[in-house]
C-alpha positions in Angstrom: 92.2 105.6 91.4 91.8 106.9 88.2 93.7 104.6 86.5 93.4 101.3 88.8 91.4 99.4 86.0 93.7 100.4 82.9 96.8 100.5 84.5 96.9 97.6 86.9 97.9 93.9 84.7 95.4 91.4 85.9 97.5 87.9 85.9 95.5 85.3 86.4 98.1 82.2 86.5 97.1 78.9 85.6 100.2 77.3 87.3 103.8 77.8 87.9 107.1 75.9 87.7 106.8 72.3 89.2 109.6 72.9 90.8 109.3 73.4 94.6 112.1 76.0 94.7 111.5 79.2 96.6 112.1 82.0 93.6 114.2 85.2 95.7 115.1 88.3 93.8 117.9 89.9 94.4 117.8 93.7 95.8 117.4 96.1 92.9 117.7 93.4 90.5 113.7 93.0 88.7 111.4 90.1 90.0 110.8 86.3 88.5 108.0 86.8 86.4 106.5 83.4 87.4 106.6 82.6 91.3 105.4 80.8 94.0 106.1 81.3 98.1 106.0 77.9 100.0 107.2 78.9 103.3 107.0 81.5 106.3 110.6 82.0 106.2 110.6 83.6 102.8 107.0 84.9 103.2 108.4 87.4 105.9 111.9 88.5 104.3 111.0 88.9 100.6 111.6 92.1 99.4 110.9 93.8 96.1 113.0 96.5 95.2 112.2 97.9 91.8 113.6 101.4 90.1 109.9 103.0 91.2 109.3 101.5 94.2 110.1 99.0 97.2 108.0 97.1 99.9 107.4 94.0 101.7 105.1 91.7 101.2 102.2 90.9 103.6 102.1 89.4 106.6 102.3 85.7 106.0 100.2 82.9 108.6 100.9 78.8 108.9 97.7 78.1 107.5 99.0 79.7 104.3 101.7 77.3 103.1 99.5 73.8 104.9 98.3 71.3 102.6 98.7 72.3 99.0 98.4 76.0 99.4 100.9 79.1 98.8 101.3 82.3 97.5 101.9 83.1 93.9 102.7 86.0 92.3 103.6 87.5 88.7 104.9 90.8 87.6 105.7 92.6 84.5 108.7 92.4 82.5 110.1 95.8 84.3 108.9 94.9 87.7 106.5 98.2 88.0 103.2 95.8 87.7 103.0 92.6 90.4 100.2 90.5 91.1 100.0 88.0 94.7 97.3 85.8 95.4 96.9 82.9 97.8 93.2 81.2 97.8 90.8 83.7 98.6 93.5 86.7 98.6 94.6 88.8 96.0 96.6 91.8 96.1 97.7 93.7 92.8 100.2 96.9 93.3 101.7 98.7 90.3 103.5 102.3 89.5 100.6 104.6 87.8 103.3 106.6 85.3 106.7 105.8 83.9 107.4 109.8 84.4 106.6 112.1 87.2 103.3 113.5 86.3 102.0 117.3 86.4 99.5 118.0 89.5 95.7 118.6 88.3 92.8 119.4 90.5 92.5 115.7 91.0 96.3 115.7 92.7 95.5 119.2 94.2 92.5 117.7 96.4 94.8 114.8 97.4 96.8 117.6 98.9 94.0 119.6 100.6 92.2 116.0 102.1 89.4 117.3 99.4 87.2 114.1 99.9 84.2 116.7 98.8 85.9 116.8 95.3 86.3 112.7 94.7 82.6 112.2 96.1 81.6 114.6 93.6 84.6 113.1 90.7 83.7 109.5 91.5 79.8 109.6 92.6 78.1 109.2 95.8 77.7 105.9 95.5 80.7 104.6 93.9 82.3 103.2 97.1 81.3 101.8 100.3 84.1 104.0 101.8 86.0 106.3 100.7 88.8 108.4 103.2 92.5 109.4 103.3 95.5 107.9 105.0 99.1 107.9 106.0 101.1 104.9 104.6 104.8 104.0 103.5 108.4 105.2 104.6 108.0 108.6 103.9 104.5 108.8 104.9 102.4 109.6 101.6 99.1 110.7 101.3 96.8 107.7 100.2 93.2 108.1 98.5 91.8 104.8 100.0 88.3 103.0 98.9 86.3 100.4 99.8 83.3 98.8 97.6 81.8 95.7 96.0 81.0 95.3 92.4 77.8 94.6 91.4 76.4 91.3 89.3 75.7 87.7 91.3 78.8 86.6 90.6 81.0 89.3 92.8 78.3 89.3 95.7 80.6 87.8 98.0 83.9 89.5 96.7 85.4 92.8 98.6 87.7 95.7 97.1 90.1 97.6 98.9 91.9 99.9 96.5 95.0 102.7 98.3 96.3 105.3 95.8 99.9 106.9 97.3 101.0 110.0 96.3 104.6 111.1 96.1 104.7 115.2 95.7 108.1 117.1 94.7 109.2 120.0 96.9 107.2 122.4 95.1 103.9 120.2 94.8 103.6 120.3 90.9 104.7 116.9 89.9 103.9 113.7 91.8 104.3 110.2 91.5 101.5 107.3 92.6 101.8 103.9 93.4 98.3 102.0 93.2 97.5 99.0 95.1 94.7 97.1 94.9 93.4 93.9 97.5 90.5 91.3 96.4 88.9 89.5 98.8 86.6 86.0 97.5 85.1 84.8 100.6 85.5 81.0 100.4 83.0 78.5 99.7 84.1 76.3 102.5 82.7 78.0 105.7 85.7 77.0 107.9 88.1 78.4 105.3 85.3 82.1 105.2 86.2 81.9 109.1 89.7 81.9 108.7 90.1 83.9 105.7 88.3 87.3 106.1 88.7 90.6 104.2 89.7 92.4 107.8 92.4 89.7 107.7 93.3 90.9 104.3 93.6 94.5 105.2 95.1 93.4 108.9 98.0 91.6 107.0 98.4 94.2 104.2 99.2 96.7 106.7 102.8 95.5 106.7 102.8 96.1 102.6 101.4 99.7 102.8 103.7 100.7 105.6 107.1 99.7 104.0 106.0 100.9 101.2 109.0 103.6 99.6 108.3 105.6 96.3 111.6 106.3 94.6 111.7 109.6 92.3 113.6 111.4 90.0 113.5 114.3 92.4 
């Protein structure tokens, strides 16, 4: 989590193409940097498959392609730094390094479930939670927080942030993918019932679990 704030692009997209066209990316090949998701179909099957890492996107619902609403999403010109967003969700997931990097006592508590060393690295009050997981294909060790920022204009905004660690054999280089979900409860309080930051985390379940770090290794 080090990094989450100067590493990960925040796009904030003021529109996209008027065209109504459902932008696919080809495996291996890098993603539109402009798109836009319009229906379930596409929702469910998209795939990105970058030279770091691979996973699908999250779990789509009805509700999110009715009316005028549907996902959008951006990415970096090499495909390593990809923002989605869809009303009140907002999910950002980039590659930390270009290179494998050399494990510190940071990466060395990752590896011992040390949650005594980040509480002391980060503060005891930097996060409303703060705990290890299990996500992706090969089953990588995840630094995961919750928290809220402060200031009157964030009070209703919630911030899940999941750090995946890929190790080499020998546990001296790794490689992280960060990912990062937004929740901005709506104004509209039969839109707050329907979109809620446990659905968030309930949907981006499918994300975190086909999640694959590739490696030099």
């Amino acid at each position: 989590m080090r990094y989450v704030i100067s590493m990960i692009i925040m796009i904030m997209m003021i529109g996209c193409s008027g065209s109504e066209v459902n932008y696919m990316m080809a495996t291996g090949e890098p993603p539109p940097t402009f798109f836009k998701i319009t229906d379930m179909k596409t929702m469910n099957n998209f795939v990105f498959d970058t030279k770091k890492f691979s996973f699908l996107l999250p779990q789509g619902k009805v509700i999110d392609f009715e009316g005028d609403r549907f996902w959008r999403g951006a990415s970096s010109r090499d495909g390593n730094t990809i923002t989605l967003f869809n009303g009140p969700y907002h999910i950002d997931i980039a590659f930390e390094n270009y290179y494998p990097q050399k494990v510190t006592k940071y990466e060395r508590a990752i590896l011992d479930n040390n949650l005594t060393y980040f509480k002391k690295f980060f503060g005891e009050d930097a996060f409303d939670k703060i705990y290890m997981r299990h996500y992706g294909k090969e089953s990588y060790k995840c630094l995961v927080t919750e928290y809220r920022q402060k200031g009157k204009y964030y009070k209703n905004d919630k911030y899940m942030g999941v750090s995946c660690y890929k190790f080499n054999p020998s546990k001296t280089e790794y490689e992280c993918v960060v990912i990062r979900l937004t929740y901005s409860k709506p104004l509209d309080p039969k839109l707050a019932r329907i979109f809620t930051y446990e659905d968030l985390k309930k949907r981006a379940r499918r994300m975190l679990d086909s999640l694959y770090i590739k490696s030099l290794w």
